[in-house]
Backbone as CSV, one residue per row, in Angstrom:
resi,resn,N_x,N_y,N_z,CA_x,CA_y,CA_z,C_x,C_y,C_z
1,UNK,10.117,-12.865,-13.464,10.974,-11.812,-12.965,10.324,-11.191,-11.737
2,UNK,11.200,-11.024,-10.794,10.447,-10.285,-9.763,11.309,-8.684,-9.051
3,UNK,10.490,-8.022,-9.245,11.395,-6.273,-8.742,11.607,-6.328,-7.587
4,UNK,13.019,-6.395,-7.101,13.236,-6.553,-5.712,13.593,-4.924,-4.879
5,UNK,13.543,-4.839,-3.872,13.792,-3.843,-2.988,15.062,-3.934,-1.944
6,UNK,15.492,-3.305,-0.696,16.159,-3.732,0.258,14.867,-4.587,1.321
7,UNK,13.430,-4.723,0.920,13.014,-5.374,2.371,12.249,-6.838,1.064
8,UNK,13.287,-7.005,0.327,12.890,-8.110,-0.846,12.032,-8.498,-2.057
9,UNK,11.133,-9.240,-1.947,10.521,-9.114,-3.164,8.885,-8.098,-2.908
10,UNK,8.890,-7.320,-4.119,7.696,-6.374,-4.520,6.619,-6.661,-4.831
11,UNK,7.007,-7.467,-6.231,5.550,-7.343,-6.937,6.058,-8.457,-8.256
12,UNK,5.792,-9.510,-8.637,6.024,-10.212,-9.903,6.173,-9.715,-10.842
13,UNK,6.624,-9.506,-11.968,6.411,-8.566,-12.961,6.594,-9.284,-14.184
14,UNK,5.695,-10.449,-14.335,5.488,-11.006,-15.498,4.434,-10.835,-16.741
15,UNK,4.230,-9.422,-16.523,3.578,-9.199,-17.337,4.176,-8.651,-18.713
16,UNK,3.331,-9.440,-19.769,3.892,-9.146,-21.271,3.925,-7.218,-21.843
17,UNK,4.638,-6.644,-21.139,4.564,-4.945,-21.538,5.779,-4.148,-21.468
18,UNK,6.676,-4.069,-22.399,7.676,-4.039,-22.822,8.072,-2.300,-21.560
19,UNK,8.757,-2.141,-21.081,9.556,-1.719,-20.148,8.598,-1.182,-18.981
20,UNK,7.507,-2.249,-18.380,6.831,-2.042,-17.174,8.009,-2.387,-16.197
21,UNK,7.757,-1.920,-15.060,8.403,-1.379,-13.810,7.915,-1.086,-12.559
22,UNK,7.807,-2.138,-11.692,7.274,-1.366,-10.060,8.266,-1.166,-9.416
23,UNK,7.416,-0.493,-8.406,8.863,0.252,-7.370,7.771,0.741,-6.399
24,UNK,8.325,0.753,-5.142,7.640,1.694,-3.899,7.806,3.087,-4.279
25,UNK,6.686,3.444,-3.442,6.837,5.162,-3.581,8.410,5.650,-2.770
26,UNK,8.770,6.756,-3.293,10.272,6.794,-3.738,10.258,8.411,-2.436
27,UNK,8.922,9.042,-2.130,9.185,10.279,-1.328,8.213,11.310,-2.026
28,UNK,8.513,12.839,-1.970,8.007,13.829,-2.109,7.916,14.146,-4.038
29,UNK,9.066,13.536,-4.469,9.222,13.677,-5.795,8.256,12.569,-7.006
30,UNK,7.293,11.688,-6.125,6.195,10.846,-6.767,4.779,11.561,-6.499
31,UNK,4.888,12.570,-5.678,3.722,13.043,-5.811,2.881,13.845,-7.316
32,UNK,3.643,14.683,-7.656,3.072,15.142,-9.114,2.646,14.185,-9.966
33,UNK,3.337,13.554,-10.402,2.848,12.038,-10.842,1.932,11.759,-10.605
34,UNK,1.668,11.088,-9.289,0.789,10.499,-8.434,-0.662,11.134,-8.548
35,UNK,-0.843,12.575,-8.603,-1.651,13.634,-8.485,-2.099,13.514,-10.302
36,UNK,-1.410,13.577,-11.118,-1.859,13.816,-12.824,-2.276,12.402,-12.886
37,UNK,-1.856,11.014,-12.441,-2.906,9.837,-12.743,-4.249,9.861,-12.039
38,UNK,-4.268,10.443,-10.587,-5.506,10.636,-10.023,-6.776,11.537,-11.003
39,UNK,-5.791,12.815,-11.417,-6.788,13.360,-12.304,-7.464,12.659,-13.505
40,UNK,-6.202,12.259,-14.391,-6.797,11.351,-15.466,-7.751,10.422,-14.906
41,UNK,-7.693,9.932,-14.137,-8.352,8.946,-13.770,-9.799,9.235,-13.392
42,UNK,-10.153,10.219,-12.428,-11.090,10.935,-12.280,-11.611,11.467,-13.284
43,UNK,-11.043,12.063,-14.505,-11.820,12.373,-15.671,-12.241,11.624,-16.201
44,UNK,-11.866,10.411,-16.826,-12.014,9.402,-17.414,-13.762,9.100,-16.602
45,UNK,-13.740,8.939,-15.555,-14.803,8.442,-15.229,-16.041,9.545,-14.858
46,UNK,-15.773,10.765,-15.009,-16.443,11.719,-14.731,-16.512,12.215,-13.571
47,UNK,-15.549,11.937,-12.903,-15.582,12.757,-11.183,-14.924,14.157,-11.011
48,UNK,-15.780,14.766,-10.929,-15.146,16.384,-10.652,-14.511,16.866,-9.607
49,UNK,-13.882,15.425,-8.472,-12.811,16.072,-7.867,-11.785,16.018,-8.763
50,UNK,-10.498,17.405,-8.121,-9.749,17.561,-8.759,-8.630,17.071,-7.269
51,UNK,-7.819,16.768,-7.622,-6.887,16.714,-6.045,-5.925,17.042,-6.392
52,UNK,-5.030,18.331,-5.525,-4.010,18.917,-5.569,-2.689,18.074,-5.278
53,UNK,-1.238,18.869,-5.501,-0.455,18.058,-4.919,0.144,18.288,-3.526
54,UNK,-0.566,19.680,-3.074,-0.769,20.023,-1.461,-1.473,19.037,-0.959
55,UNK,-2.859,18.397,-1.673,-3.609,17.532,-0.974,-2.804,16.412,-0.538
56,UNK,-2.203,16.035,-1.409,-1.947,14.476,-1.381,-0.438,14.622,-0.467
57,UNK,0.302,15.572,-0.645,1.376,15.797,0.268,0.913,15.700,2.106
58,UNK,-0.308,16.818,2.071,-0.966,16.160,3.766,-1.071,15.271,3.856
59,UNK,-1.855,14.691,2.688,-2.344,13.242,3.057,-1.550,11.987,3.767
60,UNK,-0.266,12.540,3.130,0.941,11.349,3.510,1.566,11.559,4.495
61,UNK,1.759,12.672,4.276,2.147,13.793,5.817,1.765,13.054,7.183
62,UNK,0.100,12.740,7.237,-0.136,12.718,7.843,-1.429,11.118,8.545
63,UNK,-0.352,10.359,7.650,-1.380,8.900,7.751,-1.209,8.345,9.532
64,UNK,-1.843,7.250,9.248,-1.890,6.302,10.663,-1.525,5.014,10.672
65,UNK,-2.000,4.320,9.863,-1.687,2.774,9.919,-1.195,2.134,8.375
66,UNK,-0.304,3.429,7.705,0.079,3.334,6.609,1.704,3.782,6.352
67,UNK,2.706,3.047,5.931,4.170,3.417,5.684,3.848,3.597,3.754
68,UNK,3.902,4.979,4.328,3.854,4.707,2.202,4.973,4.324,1.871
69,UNK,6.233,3.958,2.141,7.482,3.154,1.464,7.186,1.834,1.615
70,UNK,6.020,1.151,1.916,6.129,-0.303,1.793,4.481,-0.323,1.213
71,UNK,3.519,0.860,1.527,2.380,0.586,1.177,2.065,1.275,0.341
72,UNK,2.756,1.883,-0.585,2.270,2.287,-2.270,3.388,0.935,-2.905
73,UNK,2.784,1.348,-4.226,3.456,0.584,-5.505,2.959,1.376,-6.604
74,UNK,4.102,1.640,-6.966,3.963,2.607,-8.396,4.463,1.881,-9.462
75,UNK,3.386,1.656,-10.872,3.482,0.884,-11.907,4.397,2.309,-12.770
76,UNK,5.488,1.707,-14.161,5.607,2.416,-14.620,5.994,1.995,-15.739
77,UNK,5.710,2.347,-17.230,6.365,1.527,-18.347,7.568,2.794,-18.555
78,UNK,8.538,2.651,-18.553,9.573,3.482,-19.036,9.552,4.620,-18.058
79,UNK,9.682,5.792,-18.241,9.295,6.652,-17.122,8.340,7.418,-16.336
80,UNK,6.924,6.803,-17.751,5.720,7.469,-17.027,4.879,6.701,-15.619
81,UNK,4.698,7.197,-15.297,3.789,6.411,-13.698,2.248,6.168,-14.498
82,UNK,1.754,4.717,-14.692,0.792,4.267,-15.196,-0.306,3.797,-14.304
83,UNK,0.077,3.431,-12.908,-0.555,3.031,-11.898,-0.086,2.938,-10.764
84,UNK,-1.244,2.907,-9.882,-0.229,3.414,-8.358,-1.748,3.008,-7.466
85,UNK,-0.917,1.803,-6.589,-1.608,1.609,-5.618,-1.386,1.782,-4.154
86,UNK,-2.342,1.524,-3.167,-1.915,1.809,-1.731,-2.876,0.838,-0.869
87,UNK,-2.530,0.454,0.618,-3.277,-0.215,1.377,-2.805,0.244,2.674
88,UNK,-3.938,-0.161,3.522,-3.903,0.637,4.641,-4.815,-0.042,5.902
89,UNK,-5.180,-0.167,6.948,-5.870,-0.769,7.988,-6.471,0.121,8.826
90,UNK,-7.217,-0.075,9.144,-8.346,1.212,10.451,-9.131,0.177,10.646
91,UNK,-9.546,0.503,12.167,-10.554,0.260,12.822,-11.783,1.196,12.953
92,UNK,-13.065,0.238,12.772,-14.490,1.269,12.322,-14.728,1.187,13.725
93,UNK,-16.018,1.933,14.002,-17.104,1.982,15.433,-17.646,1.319,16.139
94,UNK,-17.605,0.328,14.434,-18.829,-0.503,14.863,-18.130,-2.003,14.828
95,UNK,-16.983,-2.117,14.981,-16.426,-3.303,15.584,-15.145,-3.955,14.537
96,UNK,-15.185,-3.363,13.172,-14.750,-4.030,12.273,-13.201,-3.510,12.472
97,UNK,-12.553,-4.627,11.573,-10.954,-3.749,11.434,-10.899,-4.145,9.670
98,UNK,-10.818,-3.148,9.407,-10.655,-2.923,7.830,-9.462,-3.069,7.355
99,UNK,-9.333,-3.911,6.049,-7.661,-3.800,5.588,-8.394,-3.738,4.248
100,UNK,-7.646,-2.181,3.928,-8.057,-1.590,2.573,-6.809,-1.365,2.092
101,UNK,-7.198,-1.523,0.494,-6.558,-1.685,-0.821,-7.613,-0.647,-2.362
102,UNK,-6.569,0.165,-2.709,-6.967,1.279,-3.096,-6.200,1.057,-4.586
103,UNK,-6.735,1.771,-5.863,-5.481,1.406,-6.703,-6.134,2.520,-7.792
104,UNK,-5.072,3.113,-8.891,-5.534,3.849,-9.915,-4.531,2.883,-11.305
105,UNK,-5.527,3.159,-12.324,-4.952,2.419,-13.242,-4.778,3.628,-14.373
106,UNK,-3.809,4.052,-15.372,-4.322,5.090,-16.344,-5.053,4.788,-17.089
107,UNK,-6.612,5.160,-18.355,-7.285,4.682,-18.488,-6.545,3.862,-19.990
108,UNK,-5.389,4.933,-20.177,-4.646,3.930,-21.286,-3.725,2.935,-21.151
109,UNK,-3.488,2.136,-20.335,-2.851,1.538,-19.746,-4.146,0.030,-18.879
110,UNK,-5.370,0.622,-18.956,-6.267,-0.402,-17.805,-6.329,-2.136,-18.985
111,UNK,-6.975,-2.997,-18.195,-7.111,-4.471,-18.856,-5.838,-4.671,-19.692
112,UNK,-4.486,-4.599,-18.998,-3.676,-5.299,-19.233,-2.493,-6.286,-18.230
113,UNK,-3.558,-6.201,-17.436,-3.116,-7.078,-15.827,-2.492,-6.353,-14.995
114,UNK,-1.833,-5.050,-14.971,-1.415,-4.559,-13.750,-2.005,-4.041,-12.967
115,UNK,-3.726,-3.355,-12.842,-4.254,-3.830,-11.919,-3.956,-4.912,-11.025
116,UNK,-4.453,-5.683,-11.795,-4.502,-7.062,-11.151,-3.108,-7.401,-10.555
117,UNK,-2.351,-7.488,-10.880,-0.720,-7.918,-10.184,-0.425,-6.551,-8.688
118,UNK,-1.061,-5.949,-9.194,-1.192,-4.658,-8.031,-1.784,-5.236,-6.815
119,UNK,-3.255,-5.455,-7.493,-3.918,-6.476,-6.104,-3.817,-7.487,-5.284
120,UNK,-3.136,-8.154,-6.404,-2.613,-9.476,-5.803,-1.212,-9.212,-4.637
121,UNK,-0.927,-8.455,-5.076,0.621,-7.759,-4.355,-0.149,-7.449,-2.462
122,UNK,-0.957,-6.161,-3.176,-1.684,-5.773,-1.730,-2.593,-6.948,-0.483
123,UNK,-3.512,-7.717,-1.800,-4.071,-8.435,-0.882,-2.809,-9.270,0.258
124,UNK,-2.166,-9.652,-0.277,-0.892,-10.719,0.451,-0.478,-9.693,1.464
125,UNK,0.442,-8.393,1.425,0.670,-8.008,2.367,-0.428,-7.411,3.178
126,UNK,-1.784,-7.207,3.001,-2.898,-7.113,4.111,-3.070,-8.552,4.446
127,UNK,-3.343,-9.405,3.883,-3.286,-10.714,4.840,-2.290,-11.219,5.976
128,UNK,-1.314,-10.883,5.220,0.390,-10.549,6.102,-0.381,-10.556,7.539
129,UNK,-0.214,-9.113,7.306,-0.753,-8.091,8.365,-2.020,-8.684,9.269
130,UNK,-3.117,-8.572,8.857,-4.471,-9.113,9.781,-3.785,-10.608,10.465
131,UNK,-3.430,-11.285,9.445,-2.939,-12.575,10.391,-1.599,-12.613,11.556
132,UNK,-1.070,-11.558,11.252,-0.245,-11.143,12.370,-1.027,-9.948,13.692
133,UNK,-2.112,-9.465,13.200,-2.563,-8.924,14.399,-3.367,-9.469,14.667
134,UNK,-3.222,-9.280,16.409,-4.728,-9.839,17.791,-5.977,-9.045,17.114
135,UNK,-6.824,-10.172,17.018,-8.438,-9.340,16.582,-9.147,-9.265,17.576
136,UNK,-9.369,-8.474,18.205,-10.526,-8.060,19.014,-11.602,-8.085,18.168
137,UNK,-11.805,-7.790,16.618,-12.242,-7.166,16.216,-12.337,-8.196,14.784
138,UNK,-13.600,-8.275,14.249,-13.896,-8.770,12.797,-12.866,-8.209,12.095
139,UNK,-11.901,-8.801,11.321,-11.055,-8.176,10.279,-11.716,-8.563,8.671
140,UNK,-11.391,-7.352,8.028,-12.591,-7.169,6.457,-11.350,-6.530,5.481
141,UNK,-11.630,-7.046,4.135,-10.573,-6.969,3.190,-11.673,-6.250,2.025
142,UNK,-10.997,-4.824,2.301,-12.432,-3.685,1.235,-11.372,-3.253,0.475
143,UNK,-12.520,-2.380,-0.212,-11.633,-1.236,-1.616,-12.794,-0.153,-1.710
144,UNK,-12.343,1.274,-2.494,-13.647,1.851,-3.146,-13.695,1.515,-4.468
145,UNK,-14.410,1.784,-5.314,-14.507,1.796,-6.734,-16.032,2.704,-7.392
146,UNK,-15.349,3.279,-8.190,-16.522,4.234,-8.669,-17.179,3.322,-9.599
147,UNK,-18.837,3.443,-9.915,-19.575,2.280,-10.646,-18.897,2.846,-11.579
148,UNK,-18.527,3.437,-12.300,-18.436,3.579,-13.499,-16.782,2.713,-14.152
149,UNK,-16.412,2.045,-13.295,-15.180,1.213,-13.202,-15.226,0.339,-13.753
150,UNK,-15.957,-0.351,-15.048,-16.596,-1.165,-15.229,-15.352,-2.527,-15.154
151,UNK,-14.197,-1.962,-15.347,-12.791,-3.325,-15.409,-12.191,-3.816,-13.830
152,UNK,-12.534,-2.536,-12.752,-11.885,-2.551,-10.947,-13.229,-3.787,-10.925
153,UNK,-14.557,-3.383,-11.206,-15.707,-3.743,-10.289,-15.337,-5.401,-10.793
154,UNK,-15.395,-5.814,-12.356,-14.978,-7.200,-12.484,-13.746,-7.920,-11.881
155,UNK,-12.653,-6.573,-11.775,-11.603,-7.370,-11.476,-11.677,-7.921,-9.648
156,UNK,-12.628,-7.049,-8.735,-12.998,-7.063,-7.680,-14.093,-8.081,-7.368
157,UNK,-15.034,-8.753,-8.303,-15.883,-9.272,-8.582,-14.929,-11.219,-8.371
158,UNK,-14.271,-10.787,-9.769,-13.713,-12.571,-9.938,-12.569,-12.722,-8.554
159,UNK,-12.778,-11.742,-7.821,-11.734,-12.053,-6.519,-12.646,-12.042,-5.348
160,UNK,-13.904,-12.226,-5.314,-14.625,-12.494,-4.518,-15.038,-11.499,-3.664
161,UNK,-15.138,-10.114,-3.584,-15.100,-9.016,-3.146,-17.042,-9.050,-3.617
162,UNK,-17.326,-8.538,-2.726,-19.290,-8.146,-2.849,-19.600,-6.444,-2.396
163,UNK,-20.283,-6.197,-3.856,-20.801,-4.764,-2.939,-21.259,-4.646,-1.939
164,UNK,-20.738,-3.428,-1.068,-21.852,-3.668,0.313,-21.751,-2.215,0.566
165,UNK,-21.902,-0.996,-0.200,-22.918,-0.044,-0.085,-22.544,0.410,-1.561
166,UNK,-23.421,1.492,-1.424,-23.580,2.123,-3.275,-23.386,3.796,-2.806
């Protein structure tokens, strides 16, 4: 099965989890959502940021090389928002052009592949992308992940991804 949009196909959605659901971010009304998985998520692992839904409203407000209607994907089994990813491209200082891929999983909801179908989604449309733009510039396919991630760092691991700072 695949969740289609008006600009076509999303995201596969063959995963065995009885009323999972992706969809692009939808506007101003996914932010609360968006903001209570960040927290869970951050607790879960012990990070004492808290992020508002003022924060994350600038944030979108005010991106650069990001359409959040094509570059989020919001997981959802029924109506709760379970995961929600994003990707994005910048150029560093020091020569590189970055195509980053970002993702939150809820911690009740993680190691049941939508991570993973998340990533797989993003990596393709950042490859899209870098192979359609002129490189002046080394192009690099990153993420963050907190160590304490112990399921992102493997799932980042068997996809060939290498730490390269701490």
């Amino acid at each position: 099965m695949t969740i289609d949009t008006d600009r076509g196909p999303l995201l596969p959605a063959a995963l065995p989890i009885p009323g999972l659901r992706f969809r692009p971010y939808a506007g101003e009304q996914d932010i609360p959502a968006m903001v209570e998985l960040y927290r869970a998520v951050n607790q879960d692992f012990g990070v004492p940021e808290v992020w508002s839904v003022e924060q994350e409203r600038n944030e979108l407000a005010n991106t650069t090389h990001i359409e959040p209607t094509q570059d989020f994907i919001h997981a959802f089994v029924k109506d709760r928002l379970v995961a929600t990813s994003w990707m994005e491209w910048a150029d560093t200082t020091d020569g590189q052009r970055l195509y980053r891929s970002r993702g939150w999983v809820h911690p009740e909801w993680r190691r049941r592949g939508i991570g993973a179908a998340m990533l797989a989604r993003n990596e393709a449309r950042l490859t899209t992308l870098a192979t359609a733009h002129e490189h002046a510039r080394t192009p690099a396919l990153m993420t963050w992940l907190e160590d304490e991630d112990a399921g992102g760092l493997a799932l980042f691991a068997a996809r060939g991804y290498q730490k390269v700072r701490v």
